[in-house]
Structure formats: structure tokens, C-alpha cells
Backbone as CSV, one residue per row, in Angstrom:
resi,resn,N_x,N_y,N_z,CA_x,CA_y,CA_z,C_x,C_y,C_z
1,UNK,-118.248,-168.414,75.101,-117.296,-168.085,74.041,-117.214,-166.574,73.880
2,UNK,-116.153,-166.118,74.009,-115.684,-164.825,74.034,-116.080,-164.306,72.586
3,UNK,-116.702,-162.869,72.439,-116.953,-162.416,70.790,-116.358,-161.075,71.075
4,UNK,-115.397,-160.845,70.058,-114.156,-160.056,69.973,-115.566,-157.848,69.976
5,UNK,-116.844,-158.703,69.773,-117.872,-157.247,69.250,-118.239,-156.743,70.968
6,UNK,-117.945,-157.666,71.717,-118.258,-157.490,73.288,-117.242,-157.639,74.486
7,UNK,-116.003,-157.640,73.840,-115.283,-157.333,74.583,-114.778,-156.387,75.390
8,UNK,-115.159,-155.481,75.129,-114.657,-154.023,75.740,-116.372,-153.256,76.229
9,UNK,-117.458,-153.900,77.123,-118.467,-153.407,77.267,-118.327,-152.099,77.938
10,UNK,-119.478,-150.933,77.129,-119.500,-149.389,77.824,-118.034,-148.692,77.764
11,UNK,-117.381,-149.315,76.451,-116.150,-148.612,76.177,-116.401,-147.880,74.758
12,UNK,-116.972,-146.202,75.161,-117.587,-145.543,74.760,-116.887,-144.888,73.110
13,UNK,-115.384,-145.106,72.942,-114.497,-144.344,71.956,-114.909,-145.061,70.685
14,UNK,-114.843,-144.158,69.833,-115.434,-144.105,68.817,-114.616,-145.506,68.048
15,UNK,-115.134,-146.143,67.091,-114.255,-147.674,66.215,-113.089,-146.784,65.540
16,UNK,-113.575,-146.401,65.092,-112.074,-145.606,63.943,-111.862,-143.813,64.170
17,UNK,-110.744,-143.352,64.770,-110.391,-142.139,64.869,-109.062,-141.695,64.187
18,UNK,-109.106,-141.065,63.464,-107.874,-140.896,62.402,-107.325,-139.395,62.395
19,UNK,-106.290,-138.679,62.166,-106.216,-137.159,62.993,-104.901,-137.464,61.857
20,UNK,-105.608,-136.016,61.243,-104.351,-135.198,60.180,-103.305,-136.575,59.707
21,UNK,-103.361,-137.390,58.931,-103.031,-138.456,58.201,-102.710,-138.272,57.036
22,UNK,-100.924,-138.654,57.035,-100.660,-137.981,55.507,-99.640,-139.581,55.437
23,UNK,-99.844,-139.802,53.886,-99.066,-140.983,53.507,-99.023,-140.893,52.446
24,UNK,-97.870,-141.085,51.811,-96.995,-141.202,50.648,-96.187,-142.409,49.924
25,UNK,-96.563,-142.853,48.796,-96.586,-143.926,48.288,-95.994,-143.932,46.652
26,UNK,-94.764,-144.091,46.874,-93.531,-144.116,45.503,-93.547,-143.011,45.417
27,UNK,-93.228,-142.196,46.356,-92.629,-140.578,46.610,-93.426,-139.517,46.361
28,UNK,-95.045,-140.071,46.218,-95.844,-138.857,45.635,-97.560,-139.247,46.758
29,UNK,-98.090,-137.832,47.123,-98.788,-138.413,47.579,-100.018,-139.372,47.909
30,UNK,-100.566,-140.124,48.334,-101.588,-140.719,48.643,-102.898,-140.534,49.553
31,UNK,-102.371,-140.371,50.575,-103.823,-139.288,51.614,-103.001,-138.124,51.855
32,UNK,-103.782,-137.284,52.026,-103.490,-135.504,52.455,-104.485,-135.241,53.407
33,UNK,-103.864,-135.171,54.560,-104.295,-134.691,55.825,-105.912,-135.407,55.881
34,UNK,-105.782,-136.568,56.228,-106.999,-137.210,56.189,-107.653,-137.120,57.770
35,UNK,-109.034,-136.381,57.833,-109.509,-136.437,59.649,-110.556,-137.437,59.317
36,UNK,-110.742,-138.271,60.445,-112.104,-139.120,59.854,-112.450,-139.972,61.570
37,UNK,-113.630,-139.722,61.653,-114.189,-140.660,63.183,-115.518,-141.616,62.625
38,UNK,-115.222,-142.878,63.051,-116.656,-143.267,62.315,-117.008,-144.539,63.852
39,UNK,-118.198,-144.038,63.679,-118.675,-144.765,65.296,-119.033,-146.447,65.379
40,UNK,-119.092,-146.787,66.390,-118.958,-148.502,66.730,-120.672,-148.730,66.599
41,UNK,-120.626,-150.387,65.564,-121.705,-150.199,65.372,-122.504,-149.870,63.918
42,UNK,-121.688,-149.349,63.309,-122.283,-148.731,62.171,-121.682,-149.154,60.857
43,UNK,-122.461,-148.905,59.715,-121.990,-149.204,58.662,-121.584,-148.101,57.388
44,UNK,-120.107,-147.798,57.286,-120.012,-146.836,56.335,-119.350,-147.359,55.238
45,UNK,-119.990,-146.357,54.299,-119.163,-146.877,53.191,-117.789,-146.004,52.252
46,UNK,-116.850,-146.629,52.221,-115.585,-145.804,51.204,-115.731,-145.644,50.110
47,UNK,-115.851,-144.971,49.364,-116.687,-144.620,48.146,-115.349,-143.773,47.315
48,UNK,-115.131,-144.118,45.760,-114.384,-143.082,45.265,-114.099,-143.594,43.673
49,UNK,-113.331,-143.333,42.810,-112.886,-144.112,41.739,-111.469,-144.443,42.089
50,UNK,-111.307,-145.480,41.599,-109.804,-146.251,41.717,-108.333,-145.679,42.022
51,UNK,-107.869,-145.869,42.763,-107.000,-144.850,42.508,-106.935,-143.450,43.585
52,UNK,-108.372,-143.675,44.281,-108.139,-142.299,45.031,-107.667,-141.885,46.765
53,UNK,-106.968,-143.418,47.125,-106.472,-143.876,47.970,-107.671,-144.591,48.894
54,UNK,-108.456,-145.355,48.631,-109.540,-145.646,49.770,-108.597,-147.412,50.047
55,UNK,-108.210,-148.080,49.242,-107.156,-149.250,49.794,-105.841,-148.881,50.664
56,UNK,-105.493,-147.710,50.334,-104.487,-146.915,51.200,-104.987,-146.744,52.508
57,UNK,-106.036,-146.252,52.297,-106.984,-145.777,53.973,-107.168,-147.048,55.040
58,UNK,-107.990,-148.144,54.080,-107.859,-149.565,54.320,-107.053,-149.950,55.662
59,UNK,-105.270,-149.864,54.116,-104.521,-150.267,55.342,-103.606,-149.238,56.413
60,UNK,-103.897,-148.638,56.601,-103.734,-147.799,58.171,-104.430,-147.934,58.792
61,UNK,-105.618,-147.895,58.977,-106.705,-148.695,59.642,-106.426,-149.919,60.395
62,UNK,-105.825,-150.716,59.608,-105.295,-152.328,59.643,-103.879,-152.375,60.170
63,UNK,-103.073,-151.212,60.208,-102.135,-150.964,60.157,-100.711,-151.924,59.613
64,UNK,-100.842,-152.299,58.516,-100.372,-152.520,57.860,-99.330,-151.612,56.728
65,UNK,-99.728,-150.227,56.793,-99.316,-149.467,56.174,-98.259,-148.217,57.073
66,UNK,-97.275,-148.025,56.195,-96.318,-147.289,57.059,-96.671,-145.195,56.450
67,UNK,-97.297,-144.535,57.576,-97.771,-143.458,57.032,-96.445,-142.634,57.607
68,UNK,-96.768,-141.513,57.070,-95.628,-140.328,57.137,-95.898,-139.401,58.049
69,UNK,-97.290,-139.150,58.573,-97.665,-138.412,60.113,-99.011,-138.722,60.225
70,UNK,-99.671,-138.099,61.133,-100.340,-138.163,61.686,-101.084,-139.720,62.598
71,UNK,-102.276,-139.646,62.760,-102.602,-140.886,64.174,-103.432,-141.760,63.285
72,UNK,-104.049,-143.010,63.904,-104.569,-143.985,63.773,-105.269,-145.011,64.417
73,UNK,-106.352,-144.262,65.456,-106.877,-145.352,66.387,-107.897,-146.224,66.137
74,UNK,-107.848,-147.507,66.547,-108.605,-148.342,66.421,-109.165,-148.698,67.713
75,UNK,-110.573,-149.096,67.762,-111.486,-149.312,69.182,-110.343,-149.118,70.308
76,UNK,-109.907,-147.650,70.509,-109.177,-147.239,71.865,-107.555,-147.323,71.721
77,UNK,-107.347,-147.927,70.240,-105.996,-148.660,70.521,-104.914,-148.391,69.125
78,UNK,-103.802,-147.720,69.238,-103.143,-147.873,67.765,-103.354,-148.475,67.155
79,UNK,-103.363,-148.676,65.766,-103.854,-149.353,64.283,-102.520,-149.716,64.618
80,UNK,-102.600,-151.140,64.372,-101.576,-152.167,64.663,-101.745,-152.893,65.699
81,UNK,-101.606,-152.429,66.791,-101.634,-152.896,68.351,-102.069,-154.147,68.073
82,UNK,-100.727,-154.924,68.902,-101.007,-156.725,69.321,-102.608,-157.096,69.450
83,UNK,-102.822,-155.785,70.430,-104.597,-156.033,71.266,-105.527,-156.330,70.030
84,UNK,-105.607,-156.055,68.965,-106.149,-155.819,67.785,-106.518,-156.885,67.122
85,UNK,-105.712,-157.787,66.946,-105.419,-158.771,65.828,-106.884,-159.927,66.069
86,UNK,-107.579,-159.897,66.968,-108.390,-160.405,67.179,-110.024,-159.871,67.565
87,UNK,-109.343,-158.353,66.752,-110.513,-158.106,67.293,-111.032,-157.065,65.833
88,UNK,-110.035,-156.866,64.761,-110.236,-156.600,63.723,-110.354,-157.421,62.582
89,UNK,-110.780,-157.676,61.901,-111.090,-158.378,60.506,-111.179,-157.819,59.072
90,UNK,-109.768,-158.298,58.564,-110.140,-157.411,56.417,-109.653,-158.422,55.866
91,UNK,-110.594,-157.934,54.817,-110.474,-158.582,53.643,-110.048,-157.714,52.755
92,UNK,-109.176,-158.069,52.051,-108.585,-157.825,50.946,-109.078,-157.892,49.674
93,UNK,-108.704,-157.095,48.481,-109.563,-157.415,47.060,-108.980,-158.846,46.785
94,UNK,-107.238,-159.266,46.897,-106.767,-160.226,46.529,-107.580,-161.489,47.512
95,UNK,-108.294,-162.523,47.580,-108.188,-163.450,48.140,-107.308,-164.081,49.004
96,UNK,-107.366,-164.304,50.588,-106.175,-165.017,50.944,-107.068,-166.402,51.830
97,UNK,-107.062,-167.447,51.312,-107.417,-168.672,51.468,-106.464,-169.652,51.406
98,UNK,-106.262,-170.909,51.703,-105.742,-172.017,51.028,-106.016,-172.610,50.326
99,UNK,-105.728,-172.607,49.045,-106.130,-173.064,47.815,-105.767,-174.650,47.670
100,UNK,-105.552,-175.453,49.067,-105.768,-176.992,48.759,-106.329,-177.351,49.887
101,UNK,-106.678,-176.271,50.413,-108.233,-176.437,51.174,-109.289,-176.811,50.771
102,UNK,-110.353,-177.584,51.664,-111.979,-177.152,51.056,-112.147,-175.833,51.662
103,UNK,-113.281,-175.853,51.111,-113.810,-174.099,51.990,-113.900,-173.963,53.392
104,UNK,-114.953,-175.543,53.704,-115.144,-176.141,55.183,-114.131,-175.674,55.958
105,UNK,-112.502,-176.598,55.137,-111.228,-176.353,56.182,-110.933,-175.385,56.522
106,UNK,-111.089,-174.469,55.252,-110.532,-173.353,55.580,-111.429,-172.324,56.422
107,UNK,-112.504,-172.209,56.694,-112.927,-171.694,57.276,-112.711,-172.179,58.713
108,UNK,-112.883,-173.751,58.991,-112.536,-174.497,60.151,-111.286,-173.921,61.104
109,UNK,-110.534,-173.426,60.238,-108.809,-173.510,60.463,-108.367,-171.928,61.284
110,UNK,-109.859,-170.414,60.901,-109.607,-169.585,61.253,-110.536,-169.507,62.439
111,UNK,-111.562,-170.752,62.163,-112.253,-170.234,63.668,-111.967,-170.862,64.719
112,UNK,-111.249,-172.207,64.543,-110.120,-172.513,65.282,-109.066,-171.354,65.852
113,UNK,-108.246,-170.747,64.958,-107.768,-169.524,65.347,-108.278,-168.689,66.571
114,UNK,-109.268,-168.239,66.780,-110.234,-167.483,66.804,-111.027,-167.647,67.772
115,UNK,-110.884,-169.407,68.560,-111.733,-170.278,69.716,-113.168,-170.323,69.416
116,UNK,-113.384,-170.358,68.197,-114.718,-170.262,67.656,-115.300,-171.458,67.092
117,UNK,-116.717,-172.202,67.363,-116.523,-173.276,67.512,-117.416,-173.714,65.537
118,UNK,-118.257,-174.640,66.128,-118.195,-175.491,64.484,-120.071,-174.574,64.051
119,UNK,-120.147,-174.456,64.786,-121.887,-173.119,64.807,-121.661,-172.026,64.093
120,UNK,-120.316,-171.785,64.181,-119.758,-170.531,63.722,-119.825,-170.849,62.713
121,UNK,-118.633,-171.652,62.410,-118.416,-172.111,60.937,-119.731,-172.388,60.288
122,UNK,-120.638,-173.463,60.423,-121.749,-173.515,59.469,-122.486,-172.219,59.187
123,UNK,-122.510,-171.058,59.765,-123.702,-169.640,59.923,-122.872,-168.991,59.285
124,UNK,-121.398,-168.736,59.251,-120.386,-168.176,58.110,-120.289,-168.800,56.842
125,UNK,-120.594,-169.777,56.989,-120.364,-170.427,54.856,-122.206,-169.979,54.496
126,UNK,-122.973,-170.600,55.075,-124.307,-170.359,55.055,-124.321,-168.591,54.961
127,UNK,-123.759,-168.171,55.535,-123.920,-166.163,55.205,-123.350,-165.742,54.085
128,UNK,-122.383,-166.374,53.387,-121.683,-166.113,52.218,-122.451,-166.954,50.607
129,UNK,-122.930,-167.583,51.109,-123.830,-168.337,50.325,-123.064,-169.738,49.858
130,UNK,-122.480,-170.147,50.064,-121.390,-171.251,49.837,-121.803,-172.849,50.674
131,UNK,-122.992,-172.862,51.232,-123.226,-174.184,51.835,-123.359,-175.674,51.004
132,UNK,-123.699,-175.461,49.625,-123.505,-176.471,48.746,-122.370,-176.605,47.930
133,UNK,-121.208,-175.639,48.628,-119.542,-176.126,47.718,-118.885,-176.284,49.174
134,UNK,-118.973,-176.676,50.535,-118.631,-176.864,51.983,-117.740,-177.966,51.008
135,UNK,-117.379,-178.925,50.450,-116.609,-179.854,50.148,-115.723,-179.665,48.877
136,UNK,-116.001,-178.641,48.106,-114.898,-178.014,47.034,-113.645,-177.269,47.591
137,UNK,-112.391,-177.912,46.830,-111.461,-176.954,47.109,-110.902,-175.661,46.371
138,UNK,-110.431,-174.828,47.373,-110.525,-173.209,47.204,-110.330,-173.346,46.001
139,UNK,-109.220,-174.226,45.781,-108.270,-174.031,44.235,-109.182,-174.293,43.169
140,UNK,-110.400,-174.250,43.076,-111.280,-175.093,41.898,-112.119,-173.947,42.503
141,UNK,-112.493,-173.235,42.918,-113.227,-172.247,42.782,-113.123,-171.109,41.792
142,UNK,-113.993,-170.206,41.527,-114.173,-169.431,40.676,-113.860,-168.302,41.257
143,UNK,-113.211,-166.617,40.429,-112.798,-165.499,41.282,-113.595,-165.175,42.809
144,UNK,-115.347,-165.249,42.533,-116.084,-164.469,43.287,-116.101,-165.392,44.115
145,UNK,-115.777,-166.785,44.147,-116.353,-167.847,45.887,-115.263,-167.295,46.023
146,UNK,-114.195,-167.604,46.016,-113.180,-167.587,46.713,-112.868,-166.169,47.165
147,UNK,-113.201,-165.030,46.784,-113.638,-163.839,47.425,-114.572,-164.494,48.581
148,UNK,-115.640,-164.496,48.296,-117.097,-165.276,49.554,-116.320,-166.020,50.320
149,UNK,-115.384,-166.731,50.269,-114.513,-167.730,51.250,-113.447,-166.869,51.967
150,UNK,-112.513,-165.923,51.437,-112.306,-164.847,52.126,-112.985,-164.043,53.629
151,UNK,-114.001,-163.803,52.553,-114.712,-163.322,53.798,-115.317,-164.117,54.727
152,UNK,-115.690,-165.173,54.474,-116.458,-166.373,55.524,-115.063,-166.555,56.781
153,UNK,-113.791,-166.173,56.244,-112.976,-166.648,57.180,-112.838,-165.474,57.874
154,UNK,-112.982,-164.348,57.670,-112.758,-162.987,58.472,-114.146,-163.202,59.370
155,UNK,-115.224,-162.973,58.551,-116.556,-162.646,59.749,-116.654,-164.082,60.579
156,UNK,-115.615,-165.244,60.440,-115.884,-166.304,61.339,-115.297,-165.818,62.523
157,UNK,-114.470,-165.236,62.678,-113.488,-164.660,63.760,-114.913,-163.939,64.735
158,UNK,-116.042,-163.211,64.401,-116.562,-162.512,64.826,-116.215,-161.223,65.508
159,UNK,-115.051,-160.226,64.980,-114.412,-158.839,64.962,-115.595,-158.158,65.016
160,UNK,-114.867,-157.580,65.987,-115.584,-156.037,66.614,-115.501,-155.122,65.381
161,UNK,-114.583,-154.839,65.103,-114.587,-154.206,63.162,-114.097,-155.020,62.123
162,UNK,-114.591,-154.871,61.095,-115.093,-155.112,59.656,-114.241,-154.479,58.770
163,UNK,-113.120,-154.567,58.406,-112.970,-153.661,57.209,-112.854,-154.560,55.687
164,UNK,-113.945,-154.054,54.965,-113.394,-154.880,53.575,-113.477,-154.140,52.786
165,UNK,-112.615,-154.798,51.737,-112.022,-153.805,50.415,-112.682,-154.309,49.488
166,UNK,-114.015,-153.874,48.629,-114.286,-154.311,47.736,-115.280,-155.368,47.980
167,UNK,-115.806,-156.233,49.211,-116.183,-157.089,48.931,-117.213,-158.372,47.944
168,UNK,-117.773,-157.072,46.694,-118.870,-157.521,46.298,-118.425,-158.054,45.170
169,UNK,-117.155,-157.113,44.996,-117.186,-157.392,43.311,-116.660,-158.660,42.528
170,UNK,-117.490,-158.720,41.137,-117.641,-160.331,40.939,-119.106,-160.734,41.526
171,UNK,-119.555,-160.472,41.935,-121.068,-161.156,42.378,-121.900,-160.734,42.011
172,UNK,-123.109,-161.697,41.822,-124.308,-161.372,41.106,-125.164,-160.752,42.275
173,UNK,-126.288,-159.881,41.291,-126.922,-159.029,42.327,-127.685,-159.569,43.556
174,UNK,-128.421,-161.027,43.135,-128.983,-161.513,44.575,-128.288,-161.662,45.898
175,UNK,-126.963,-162.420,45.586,-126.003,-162.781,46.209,-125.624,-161.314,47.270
176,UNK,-125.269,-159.952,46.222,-124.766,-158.470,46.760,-125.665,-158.044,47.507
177,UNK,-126.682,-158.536,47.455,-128.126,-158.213,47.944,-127.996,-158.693,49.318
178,UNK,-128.058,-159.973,49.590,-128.082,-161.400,50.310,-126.851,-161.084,51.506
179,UNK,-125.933,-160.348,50.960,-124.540,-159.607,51.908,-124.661,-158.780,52.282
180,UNK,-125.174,-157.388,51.976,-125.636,-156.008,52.275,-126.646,-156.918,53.650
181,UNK,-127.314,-157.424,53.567,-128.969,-157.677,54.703,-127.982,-157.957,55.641
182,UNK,-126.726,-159.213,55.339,-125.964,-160.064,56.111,-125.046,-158.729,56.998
183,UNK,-124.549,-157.603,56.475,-123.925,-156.673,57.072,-124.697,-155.529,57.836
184,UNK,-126.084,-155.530,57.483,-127.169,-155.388,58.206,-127.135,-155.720,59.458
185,UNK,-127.372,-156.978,59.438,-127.615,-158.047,61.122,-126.215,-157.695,62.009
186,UNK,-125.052,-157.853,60.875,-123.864,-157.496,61.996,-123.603,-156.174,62.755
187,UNK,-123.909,-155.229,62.338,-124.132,-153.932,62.603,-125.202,-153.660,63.493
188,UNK,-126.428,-154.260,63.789,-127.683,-154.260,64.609,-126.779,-155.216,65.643
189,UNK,-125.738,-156.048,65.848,-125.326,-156.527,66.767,-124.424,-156.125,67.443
190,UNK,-123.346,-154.750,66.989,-122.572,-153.975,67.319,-121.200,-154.059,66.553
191,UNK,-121.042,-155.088,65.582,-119.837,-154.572,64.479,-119.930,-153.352,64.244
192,UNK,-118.855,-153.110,63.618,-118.748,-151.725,63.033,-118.071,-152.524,61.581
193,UNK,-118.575,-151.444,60.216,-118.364,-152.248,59.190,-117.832,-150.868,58.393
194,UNK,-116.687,-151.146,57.947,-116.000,-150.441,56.727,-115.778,-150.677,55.699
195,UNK,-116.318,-150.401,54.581,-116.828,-151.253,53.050,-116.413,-149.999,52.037
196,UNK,-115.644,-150.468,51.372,-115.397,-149.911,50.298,-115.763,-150.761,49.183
197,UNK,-116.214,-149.348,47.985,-116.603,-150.105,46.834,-116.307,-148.483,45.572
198,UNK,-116.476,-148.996,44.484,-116.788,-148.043,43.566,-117.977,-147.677,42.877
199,UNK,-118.626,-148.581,43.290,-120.278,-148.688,42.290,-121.306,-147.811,43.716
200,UNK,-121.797,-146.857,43.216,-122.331,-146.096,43.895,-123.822,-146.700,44.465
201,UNK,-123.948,-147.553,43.665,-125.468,-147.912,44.177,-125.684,-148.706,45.327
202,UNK,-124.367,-149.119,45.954,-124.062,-149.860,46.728,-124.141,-149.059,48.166
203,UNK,-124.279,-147.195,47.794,-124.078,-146.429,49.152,-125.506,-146.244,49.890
204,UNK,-126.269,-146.536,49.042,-127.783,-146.800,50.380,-127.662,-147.627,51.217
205,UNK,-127.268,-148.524,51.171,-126.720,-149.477,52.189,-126.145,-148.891,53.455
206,UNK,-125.684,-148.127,52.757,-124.909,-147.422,54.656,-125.118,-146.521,54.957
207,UNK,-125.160,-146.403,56.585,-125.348,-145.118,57.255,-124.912,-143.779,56.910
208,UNK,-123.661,-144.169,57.026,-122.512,-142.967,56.303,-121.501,-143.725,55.492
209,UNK,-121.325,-142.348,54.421,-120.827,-142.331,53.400,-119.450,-141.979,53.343
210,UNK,-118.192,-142.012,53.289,-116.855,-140.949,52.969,-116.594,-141.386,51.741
211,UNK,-116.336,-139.997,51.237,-116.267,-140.061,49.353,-114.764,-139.099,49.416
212,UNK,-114.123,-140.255,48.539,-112.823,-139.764,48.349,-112.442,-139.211,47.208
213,UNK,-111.550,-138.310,46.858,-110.990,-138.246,45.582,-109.746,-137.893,45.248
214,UNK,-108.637,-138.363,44.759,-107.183,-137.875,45.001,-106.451,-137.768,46.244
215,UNK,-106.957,-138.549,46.980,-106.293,-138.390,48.477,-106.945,-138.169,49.902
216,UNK,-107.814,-137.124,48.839,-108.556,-136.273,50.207,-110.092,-137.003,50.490
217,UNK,-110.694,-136.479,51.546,-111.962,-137.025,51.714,-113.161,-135.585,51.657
218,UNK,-113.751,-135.576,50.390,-114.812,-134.942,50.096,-115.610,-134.569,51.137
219,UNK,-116.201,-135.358,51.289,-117.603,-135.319,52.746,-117.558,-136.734,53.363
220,UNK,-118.504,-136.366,54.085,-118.288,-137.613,55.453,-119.973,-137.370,55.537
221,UNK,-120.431,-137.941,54.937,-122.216,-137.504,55.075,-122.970,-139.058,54.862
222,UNK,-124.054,-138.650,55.466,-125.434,-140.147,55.250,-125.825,-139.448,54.196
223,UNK,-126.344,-140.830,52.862,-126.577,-140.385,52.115,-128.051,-139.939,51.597
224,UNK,-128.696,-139.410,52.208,-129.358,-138.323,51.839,-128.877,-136.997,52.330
225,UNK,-128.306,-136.555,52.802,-127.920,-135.984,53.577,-126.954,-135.385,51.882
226,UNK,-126.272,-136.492,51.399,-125.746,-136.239,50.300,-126.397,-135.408,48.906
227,UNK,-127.369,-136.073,48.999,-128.655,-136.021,48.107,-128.975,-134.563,48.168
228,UNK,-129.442,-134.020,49.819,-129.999,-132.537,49.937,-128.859,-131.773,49.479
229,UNK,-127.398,-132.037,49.947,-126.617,-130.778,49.733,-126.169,-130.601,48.089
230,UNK,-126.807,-131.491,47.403,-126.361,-131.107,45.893,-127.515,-131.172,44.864
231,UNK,-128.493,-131.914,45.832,-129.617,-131.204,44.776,-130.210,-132.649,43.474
232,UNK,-129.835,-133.683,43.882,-129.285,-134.634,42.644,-130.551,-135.794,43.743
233,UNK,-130.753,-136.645,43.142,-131.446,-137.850,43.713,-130.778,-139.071,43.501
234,UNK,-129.709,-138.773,42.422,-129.056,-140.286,42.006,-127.648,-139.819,42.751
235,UNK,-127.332,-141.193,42.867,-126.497,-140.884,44.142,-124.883,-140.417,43.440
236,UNK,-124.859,-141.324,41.815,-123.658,-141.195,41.663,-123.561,-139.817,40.876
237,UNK,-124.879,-139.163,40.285,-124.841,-138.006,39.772,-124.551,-137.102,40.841
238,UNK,-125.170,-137.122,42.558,-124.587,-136.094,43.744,-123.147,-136.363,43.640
239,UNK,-122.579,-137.421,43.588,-121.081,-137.312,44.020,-120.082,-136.930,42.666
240,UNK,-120.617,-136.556,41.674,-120.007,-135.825,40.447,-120.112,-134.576,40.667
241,UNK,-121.337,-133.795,41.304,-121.732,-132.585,41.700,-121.021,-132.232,42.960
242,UNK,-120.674,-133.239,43.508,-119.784,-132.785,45.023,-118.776,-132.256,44.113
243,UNK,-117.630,-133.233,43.540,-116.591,-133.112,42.649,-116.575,-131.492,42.339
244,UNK,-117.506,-131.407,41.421,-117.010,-130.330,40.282,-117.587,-128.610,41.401
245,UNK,-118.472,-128.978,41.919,-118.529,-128.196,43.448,-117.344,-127.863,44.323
246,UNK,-116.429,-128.478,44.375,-115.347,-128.592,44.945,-113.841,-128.226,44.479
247,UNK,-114.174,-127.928,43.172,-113.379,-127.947,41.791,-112.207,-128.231,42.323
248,UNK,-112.400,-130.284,41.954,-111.158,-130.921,42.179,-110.912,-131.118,40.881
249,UNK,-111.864,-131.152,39.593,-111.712,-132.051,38.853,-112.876,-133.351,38.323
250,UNK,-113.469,-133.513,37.506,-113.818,-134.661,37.015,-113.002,-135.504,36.569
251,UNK,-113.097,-137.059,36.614,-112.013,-138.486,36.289,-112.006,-138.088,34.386
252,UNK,-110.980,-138.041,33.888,-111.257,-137.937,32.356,-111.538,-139.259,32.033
């Protein structure tokens, strides 16, 4: 069975390469000249407050989004490219499931998609934590499964990249816990994982960090790395100190 993370063996180009990226969204801007390379394999995280285009970033990545210049490569290949669709995976903050599905089906239905067989499926509901609702349907679920069912249907595909928007939120800490280890293992296997969130405590988790604010991207640093250049030990107090270091502004 073909896995979309080993398809391209000793194909050395970096997962995500992005070059001077400007996009504009209800006539005002959204990214400003965004450069960003983040390597195959690894786990970074999008970091910012609401609003500061990291769902924008998302989708160009995904290419879903129509930008105003600059590039967008994905493992070797335009963000978009046909070649892609099977070999990238996002999740969205909105849920997209079938809500007169069980979870089972619906997970069944993408790894079908996907030539992925029924092993898959049980190690994807079992990774999301969902093995004792396998017979509930989506529609009777609560905000956060059906987020967890979301994603059980993306990482069933087994994508070479990862991008999710948000995935935690709504979940209790064991569970956020229980996903971080789970994005762990995928990353020690050669995913590459792109995770955005707003809750800062969530950035030890990853290798590298990109912290956004108003468009632009602050730093591109591992976070200690964060830690030394501002002097701070808490992570969300360094990235207030990046801020006002930078004099963009503090969020009022």
C-alpha cells in the first residue's frame, strides 16, 4: 500500500517553500511579503492572535486561496497541483464530515478514497480518541469529536504534509496531550506537520515556531531559541517581547 509520506524517496526539497507572498483580502491587506521554508519531517507551529493571517497562510499552502504575487511550493510542486491532492491533508477550524454518517463511515469513506485499507481506519479513530463512539453519528456529536473526526479523516489518508488549523481547540487537556505525542510519532515517520494555534503553551511541542502578527511573520525560530533572544522563559511573555521589540504594536 502506497503512503503518500514515501512517495517521492531522496527527494531532498524542502515541504513548504513560500517566496515574497502578498495577499489581499476585501481590498486590504492580509500577508505582506511573506518568505517562509519549513523542512519535511518536522513539526512547526503557526502561532499569532486571531486575525493575523495564519488561516490565510493555511490556505495558500493548500492552495485554495487566490494570492496577489509571489510563489507557493509544496513537496517540489505548486500549492494546488493535481499531484498534491493526495499527498496533502487540512483540516479546517470548521468541521467537514458527514453528519449522517457514523464516524466509522466516515472515516471508512476517505480511506477508501485514499486505497487505504480497514488497519488504517481502526489506528485513526483509536489516535483521535474516538474508539468507543466508532457507531455514533457525526450529527449527534459534540463541537470537539467532530473536530477529532475531521481529523481522523485527513491523517487516514496518510499525507506526506499535515496542515491543520486549530486542531485542539475544544479539547480537554489529556486528550491535547494524547495528539501532540500522536503528531510526535507522525513526524519521527517523515510527515511534515503545520499546526496552528493561539494558545502559546501549545509551542513546546514543536520544533519550530513562526509567529505572526498583522500579516507579517515575526521570527521563524525553535522555541528556545525564542526564549534566548528575548530574555523571557514563558513562552507567551517572549512573544509579547518579540512584539513590542519590533514595535508593531501590542493587541489592545
Amino acid at each position: 500500500m502506497t503512503d503518500a509520506r514515501t512517495s517521492d524517496p531522496g527527494n531532498a526539497a524542502p515541504a513548504i517553500e513560500v517566496r515574497a507572498l502578498q495577499v489581499r483580502r476585501g481590498g486590504a491587506p492580509a500577508l505582506r511579503d511573506i518568505d517562509l521554508t519549513i523542512p519535511r519531517g518536522s513539526i512547526t507551529g503557526l502561532l499569532g492572535p486571531s486575525g493575523c493571517g495564519k488561516t490565510t497562510l493555511m490556505r495558500c499552502i493548500v492552495g485554495t486561496q487566490i494570492v496577489e504575487s509571489g510563489t507557493v511550493t509544496v513537496l517540489g510542486q505548486a500549492a494546488g497541483s493535481a499531484g498534491l491532492r493526495k499527498r496533502v491533508g487540512y483540516v479546517t477550524q470548521a468541521p467537514s464530515v458527514y453528519l449522517d454518517l457514523t464516524i466509522r463511515d466516515n472515516v471508512r469513506y476517505f480511506a477508501a478514497l485514499y486505497g487505504r485499507g480497514h488497519d488504517a481506519v481502526a489506528e485513526t479513530i483509536d489516535a483521535v480518541g474516538l474508539t468507543t463512539h466508532v457507531n455514533h453519528r457525526a450529527g449527534d456529536l459534540s463541537g470537539g469529536q467532530l473536530g477529532r473526526v475531521s481529523l481522523a479523516c485527513a491523517l487516514v489518508a496518510g499525507p506526506a504534509l499535515l496542515v491543520l488549523d486549530e486542531p485542539t481547540v475544544g479539547l480537554d487537556p489529556v486528550l491535547r496531550a494524547d495528539l501532540w505525542d500522536h503528531f510526535a510519532t507522525l513526524a519521527a515517520s517523515g510527515t511534515t506537520l503545520l499546526v496552528s494555534s493561539h494558545v502559546m503553551d501549545e509551542a513546546d511541542h514543536c520544533e519550530n515556531l513562526v509567529l505572526m502578527r498583522d500579516g507579517r511573520i515575526l521570527a521563524h525560530v525553535p522555541p528556545d531559541e525564542l526564549r534566548r533572544r528575548t530574555g523571557r522563559s514563558n513562552l507567551e511573555e517572549a512573544f509579547l517581547a518579540l512584539i513590542r521589540e519590533q514595535k508593531i504594536g501590542v493587541e489592545p
